[in-house]
N, CA and C of each residue as an Amber inpcrd file, in Angstrom:
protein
   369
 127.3220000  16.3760000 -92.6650000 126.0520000  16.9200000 -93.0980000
 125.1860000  17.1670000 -91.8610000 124.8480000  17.9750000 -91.9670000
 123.3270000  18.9800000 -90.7610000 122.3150000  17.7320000 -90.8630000
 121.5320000  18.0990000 -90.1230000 120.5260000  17.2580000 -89.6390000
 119.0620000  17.8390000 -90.8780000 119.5220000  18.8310000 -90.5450000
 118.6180000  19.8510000 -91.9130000 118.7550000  19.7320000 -93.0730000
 120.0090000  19.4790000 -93.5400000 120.6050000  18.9430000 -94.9690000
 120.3520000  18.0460000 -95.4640000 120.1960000  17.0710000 -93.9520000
 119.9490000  15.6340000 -94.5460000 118.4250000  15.4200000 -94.6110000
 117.7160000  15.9690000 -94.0000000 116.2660000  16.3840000 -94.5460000
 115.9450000  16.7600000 -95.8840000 116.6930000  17.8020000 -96.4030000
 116.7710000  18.5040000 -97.0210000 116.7460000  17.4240000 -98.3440000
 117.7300000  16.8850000 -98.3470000 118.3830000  16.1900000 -99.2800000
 117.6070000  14.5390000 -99.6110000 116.9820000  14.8650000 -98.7450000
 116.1670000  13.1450000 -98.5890000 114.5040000  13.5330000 -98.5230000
 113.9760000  13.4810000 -97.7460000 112.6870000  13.7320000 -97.4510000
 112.2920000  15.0290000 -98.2160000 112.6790000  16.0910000 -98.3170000
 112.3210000  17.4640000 -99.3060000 112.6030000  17.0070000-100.8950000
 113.4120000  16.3760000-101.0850000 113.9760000  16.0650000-102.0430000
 112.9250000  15.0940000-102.9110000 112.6050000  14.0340000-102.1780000
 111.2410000  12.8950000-102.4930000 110.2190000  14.2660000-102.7670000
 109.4610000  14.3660000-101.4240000 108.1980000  15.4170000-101.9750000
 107.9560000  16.5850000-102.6860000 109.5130000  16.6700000-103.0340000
 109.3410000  18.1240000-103.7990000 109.4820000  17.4710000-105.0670000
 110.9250000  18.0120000-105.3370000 111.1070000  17.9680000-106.9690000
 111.2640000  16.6500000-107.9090000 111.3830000  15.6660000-107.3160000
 111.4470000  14.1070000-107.2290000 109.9870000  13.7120000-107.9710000
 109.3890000  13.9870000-106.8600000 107.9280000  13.3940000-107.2410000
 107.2550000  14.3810000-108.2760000 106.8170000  15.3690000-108.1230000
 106.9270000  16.1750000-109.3180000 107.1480000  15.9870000-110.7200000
 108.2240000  15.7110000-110.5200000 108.7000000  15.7870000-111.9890000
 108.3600000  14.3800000-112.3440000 108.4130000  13.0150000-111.6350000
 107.6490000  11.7740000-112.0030000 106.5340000  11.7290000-112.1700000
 105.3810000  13.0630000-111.7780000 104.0790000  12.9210000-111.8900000
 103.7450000  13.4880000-112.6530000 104.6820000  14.1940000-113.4810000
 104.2210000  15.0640000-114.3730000 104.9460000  14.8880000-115.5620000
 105.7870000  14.5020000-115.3990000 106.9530000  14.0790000-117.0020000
 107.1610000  12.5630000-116.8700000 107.2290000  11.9940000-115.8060000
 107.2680000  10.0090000-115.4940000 109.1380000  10.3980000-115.5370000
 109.2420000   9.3470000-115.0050000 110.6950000   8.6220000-113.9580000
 111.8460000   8.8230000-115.3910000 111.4200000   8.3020000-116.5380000
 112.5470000   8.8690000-117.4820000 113.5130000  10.2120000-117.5250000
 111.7160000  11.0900000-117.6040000 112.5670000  12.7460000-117.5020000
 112.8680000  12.6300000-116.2900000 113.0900000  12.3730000-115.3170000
 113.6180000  12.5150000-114.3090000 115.1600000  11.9970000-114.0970000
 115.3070000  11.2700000-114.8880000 116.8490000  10.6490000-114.9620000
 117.4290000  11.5920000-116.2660000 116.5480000  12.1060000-117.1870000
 116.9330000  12.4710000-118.6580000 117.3570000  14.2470000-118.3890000
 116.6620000  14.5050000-116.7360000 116.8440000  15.9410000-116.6970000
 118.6110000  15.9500000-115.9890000 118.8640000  15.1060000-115.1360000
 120.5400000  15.3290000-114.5600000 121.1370000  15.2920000-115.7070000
 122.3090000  15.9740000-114.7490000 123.7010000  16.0770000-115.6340000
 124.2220000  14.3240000-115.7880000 125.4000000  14.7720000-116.0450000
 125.9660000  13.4800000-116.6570000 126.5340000  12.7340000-115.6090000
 127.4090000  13.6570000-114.6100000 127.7410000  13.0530000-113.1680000
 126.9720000  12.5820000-112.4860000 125.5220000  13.3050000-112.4340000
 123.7970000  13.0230000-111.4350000 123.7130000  11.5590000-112.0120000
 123.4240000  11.4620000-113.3100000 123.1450000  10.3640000-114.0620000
 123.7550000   9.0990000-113.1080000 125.2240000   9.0040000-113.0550000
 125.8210000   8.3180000-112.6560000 125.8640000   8.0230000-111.5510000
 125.6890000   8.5670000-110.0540000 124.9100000   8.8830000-108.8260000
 123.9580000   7.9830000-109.2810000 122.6630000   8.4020000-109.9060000
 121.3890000   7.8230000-109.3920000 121.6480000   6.2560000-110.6810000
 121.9050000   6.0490000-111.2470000 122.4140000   4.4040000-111.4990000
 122.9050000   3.8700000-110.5820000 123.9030000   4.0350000-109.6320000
 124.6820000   3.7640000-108.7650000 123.6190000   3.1620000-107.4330000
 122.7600000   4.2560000-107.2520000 121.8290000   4.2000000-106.2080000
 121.0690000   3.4780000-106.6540000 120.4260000   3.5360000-107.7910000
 119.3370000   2.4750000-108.1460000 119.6350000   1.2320000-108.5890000
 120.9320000   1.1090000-109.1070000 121.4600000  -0.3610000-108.9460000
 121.8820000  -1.1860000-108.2120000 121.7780000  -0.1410000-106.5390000
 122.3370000  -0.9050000-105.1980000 121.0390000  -1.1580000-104.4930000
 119.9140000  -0.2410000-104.7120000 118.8050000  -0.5520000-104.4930000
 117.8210000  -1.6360000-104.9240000 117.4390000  -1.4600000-106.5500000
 116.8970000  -2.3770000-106.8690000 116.0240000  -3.8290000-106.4410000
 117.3670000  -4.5620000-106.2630000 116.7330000  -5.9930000-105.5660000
 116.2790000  -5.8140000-103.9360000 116.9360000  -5.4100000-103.2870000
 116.4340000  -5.5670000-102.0320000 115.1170000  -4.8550000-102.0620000
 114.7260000  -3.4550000-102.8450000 113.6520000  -3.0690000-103.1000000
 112.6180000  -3.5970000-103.4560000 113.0930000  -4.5390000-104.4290000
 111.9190000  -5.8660000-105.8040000 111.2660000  -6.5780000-104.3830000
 112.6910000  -7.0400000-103.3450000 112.3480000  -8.3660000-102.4710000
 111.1070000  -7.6860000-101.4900000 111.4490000  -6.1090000-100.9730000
 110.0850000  -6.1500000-100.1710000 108.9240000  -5.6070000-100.7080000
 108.6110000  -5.3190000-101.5710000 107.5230000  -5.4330000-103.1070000
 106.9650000  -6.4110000-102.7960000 107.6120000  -7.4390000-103.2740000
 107.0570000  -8.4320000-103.7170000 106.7190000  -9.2450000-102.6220000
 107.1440000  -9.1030000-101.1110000 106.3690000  -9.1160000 -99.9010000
 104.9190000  -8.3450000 -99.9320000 105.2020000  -7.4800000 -99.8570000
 103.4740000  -6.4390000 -99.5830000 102.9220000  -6.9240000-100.2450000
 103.1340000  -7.2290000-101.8510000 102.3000000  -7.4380000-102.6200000
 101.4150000  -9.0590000-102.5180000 102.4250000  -9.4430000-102.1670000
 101.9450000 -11.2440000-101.3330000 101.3760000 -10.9260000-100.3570000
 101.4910000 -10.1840000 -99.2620000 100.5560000 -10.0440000 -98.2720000
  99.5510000  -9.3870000 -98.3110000  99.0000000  -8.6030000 -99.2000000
  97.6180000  -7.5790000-100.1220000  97.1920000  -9.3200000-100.5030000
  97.8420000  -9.8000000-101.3750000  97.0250000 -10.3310000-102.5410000
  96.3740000 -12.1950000-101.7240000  97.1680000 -12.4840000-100.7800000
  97.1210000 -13.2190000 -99.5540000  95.9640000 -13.0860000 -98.8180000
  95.8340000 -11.8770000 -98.5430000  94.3210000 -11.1800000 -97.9160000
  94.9400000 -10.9090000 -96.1820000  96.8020000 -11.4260000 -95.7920000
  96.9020000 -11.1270000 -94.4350000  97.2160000  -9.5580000 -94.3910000
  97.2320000  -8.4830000 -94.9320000  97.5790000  -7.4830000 -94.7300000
  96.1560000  -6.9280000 -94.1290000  95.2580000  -7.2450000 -95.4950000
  94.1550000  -6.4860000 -94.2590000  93.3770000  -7.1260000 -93.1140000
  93.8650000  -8.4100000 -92.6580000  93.5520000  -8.8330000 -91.1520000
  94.3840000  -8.3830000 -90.6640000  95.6010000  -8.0630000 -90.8410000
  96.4580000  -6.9680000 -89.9820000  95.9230000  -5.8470000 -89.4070000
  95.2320000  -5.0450000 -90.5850000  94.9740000  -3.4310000 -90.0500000
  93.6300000  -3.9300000 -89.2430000  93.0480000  -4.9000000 -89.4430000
  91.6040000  -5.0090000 -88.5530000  92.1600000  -5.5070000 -87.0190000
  92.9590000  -6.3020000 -87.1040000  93.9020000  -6.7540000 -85.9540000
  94.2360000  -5.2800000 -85.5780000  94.9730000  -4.7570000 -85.7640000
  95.4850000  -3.1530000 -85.5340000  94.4630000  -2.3740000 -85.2020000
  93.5290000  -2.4030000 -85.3000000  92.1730000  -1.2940000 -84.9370000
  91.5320000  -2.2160000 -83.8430000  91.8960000  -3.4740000 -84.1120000
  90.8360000  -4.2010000 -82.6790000  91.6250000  -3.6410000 -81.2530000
  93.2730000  -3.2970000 -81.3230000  94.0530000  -3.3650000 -80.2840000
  94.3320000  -1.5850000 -80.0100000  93.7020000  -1.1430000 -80.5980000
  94.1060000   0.1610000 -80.9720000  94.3240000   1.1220000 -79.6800000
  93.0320000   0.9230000 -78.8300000  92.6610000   1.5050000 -77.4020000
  93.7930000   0.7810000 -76.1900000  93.6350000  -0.3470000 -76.4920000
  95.1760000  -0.6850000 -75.2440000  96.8810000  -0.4980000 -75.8310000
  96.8290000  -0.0430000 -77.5890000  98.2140000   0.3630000 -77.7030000
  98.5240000   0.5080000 -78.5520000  97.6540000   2.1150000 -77.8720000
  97.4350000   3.4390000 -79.2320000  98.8780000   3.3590000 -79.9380000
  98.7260000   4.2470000 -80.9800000  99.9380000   4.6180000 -81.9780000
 100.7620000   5.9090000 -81.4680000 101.9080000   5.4980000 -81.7360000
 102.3940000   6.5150000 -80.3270000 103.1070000   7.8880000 -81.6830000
 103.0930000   8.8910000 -80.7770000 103.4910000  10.3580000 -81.0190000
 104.4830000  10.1620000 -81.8580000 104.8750000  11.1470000 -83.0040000
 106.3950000  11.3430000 -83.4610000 106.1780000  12.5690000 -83.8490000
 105.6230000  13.3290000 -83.5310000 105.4980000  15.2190000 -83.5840000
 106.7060000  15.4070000 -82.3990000 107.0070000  14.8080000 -81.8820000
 108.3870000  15.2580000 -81.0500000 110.0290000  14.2840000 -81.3130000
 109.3000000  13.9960000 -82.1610000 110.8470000  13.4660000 -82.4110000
 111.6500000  13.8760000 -83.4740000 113.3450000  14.0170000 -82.8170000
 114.2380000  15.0200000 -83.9940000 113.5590000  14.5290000 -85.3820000
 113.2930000  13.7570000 -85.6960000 113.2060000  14.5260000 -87.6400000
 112.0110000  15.2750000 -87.7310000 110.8930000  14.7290000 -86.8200000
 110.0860000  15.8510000 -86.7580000 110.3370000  17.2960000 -86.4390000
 111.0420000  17.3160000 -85.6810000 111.5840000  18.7120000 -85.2370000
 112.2680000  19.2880000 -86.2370000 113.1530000  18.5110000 -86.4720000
 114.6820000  19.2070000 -87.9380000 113.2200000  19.6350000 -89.4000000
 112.2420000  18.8260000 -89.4250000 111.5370000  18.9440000 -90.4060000
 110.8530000  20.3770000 -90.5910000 110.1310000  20.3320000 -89.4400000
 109.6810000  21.7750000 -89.5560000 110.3520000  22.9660000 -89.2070000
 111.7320000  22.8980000 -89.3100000 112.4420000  23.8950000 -89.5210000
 112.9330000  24.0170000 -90.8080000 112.8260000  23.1160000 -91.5220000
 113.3080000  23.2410000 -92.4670000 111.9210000  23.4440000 -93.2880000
 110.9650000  23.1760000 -93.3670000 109.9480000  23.4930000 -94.0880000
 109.2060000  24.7620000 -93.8520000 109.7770000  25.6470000 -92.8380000
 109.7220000  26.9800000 -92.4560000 110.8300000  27.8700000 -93.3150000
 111.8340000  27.3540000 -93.5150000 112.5550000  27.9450000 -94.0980000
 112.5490000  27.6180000 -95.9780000 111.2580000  27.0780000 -96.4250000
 111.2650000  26.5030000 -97.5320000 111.0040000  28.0420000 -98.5200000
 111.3930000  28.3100000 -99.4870000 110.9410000  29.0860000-100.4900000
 109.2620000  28.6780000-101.0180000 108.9460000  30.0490000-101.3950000
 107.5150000  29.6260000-102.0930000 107.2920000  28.9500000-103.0480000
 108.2010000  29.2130000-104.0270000 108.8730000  28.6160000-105.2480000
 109.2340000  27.0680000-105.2650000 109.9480000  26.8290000-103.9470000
 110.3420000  25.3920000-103.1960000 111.8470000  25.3570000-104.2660000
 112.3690000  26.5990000-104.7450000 113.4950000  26.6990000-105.8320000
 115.2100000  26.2550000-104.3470000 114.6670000  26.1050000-102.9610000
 115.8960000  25.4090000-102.5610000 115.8400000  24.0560000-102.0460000
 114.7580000  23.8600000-102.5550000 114.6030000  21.8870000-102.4340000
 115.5580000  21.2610000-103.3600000 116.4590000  20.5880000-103.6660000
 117.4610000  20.0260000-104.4500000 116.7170000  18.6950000-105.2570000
 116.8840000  18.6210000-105.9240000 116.7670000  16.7870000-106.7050000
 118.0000000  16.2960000-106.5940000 118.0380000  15.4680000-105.3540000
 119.3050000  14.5910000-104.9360000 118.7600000  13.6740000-105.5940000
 120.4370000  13.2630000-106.4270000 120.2140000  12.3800000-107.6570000
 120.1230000  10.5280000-106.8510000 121.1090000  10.3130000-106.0280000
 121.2190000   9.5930000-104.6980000 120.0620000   9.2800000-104.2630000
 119.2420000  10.2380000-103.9490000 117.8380000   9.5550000-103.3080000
 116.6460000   9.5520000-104.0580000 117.2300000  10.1310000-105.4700000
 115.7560000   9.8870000-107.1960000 116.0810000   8.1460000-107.0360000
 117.3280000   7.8450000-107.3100000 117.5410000   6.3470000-107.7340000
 116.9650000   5.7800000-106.4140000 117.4190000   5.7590000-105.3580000
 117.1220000   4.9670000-104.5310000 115.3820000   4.8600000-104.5340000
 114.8510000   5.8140000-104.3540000 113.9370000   6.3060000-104.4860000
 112.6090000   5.4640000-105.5550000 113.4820000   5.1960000-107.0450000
 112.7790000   4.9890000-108.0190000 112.7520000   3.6920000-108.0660000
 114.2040000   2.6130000-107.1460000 114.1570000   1.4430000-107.7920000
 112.6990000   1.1430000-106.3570000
């Protein structure tokens, strides 16, 4: 797979038709719209996903509800000037990205719903 494909197939895939269709029909129709093979793909993915997904959830959510997440970002803004946040407008996925989002239809009708990265995605 291309470097573009795999953009394509992952990152286009989330912001396009992925999310979309969860924001507008919810995560059911989104499993209820694949075929029968897709179906089986994104179970696959979301059943390998799942827990390790739940486990760092349920981190953030301990560290929000803890109150250390946001002494983090205040920590993070106190240090900000001796070590700024560094560039990724030059790095390959940035690069592969906006070639591929140059080459996007208006329509966005060649963004795919990779069934692989709905599940992973959803658990």
């Amino acid at each position: 797979m291309t470097p573009e494909q795999a953009f394509l197939e992952s990152s286009e895939s989330i912001t396009g038709k992925i999310t979309k269709v969860i924001s507008k029909r919810g995560i059911k129709a989104l499993y209820d719209d694949l075929s029968e093979e897709d179906k089986a793909t994104f179970r696959s993915a979301y059943s390998a996903s799942y827990k390790p997904n739940k486990e760092i959830r349920q981190e953030i959510y301990d560290e929000v509800r803890s109150g250390n997440e946001i002494r983090t970002v205040i920590m993070h803004g106190e240090r900000i000037e001796k070590y700024p946040v560094g560039k990724i407008d030059g790095t390959e996925t940035w690069i592969v990205g906006e070639k591929v989002r140059a080459s996007r239809e208006p329509d966005e009708s060649n963004i795919p719903l990779n069934p692989f990265t709905a599940g992973v995605y959803v658990a």
